[in-house]
C-alpha positions in Angstrom: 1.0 -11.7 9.7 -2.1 -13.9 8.6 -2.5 -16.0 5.8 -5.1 -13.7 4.3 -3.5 -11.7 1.3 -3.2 -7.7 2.2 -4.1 -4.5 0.3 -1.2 -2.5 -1.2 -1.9 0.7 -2.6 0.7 3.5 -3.7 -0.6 6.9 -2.7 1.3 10.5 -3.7 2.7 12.6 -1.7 5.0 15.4 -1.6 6.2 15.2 2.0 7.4 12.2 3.9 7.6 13.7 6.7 4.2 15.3 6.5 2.9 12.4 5.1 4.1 10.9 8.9 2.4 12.6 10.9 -1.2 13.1 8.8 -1.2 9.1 9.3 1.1 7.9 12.1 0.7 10.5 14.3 -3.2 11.1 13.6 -4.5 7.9 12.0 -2.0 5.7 14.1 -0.3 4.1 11.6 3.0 2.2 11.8 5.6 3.5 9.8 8.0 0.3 8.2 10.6 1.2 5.9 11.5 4.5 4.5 13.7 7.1 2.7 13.6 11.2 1.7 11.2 10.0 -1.5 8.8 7.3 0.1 7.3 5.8 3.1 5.5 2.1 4.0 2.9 2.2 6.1 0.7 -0.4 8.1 -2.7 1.3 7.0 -4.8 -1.1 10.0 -3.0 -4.2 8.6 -3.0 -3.0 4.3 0.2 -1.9 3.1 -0.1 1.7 1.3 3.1 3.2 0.2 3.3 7.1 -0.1 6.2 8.2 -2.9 7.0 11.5 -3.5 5.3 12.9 -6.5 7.9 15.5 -8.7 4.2 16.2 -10.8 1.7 18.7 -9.1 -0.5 16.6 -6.8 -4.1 18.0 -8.1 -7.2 18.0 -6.3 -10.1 15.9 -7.1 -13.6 17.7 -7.4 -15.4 15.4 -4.8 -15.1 12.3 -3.8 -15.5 10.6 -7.1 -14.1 9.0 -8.7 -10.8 8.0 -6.7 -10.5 7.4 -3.0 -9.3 4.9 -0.4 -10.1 3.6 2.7 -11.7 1.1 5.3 -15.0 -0.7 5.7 -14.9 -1.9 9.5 -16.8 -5.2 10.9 -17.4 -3.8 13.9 -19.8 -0.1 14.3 -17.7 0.4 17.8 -14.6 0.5 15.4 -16.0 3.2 13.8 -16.9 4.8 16.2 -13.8 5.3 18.0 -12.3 6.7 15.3 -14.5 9.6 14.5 -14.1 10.2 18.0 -10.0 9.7 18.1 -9.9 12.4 15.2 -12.3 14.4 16.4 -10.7 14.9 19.5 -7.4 15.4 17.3 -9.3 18.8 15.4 -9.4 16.5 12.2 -10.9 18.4 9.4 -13.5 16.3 7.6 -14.2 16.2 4.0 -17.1 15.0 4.4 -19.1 15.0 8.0 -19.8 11.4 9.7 -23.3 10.8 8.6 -25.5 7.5 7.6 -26.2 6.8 4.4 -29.5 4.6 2.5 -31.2 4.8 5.8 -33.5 1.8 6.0 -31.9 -0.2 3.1 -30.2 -3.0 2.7 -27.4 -0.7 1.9 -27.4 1.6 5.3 -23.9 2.7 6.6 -21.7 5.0 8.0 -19.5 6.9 6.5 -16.9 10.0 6.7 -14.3 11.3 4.3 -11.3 12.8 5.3 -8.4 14.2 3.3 -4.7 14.2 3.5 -2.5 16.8 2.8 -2.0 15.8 -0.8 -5.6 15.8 -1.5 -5.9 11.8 -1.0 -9.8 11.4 -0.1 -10.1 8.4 2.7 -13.6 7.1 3.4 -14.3 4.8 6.5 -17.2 2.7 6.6 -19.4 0.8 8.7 -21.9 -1.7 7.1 -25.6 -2.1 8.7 -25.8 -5.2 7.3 -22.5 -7.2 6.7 -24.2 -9.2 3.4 -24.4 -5.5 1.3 -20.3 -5.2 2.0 -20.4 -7.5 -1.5 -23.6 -8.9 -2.0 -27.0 -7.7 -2.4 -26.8 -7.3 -6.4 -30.4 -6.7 -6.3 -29.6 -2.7 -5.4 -28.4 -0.8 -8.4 -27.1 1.8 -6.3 -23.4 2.4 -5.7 -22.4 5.6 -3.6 -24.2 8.6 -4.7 -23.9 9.1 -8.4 -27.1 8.0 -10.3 
């Protein structure tokens, strides 16, 4: 563990074991604790916890305005892991592609989606200072 505070986020799901092998198995998360109704897992070092949903788990109508994921430091770590899943058949939601080419703002991004319609974007920065800074740019994702 590091003295830096981690991310928790609670996620639903409908499966736990489904819910295993969408992000252990083909993310390569570590499972810690769990029961029948929930499951901890080490999202890269974040701890998200999936519980089992009784309500119908509806799909979102794009990516907007909820989803969840990773901005990496490094492009090679990126890399890699459109490569892992696309050598695992992962469906993406949304191809890898670069985004504000030639901006501050340029990055890399891909979308994927569990099977309890949970959108997961992964990021890599072009320039580390836009990550949080660069206020001048009024532009935040997509949506104008």
């Amino acid at each position: 563990m590091t003295s830096s505070p981690m991310f928790h986020l609670a996620i639903p799901i409908t499966d736990v074991i489904e819910a295993k092998k969408f992000y252990c198995q083909g993310l390569g998360c570590e499972v810690g604790r769990e029961t029948e109704k929930a499951i901890i897992l080490n999202f890269y070092g974040h701890q998200v916890v999936a519980h089992v949903s009784d309500e119908p788990i509806i799909p979102q109508k794009g990516i907007y305005p909820r989803h969840f994921g990773l901005v990496f430091q490094q492009e090679s770590q990126w890399d890699n892991l459109v490569e892992k899943l696309k050598g695992k058949d992962f469906s993406f939601y949304v191809e890898p592609k670069e985004r504000f080419l030639g901006q501050i703002t340029q990055h890399k991004t891909f979308f994927i989606q569990d099977p309890f319609h949970n959108l997961l974007e992964f990021k890599y920065y072009r320039h580390a200072e836009a990550i949080f800074g660069s206020r001048e740019v009024v532009e935040i994702g997509d949506r104008v």
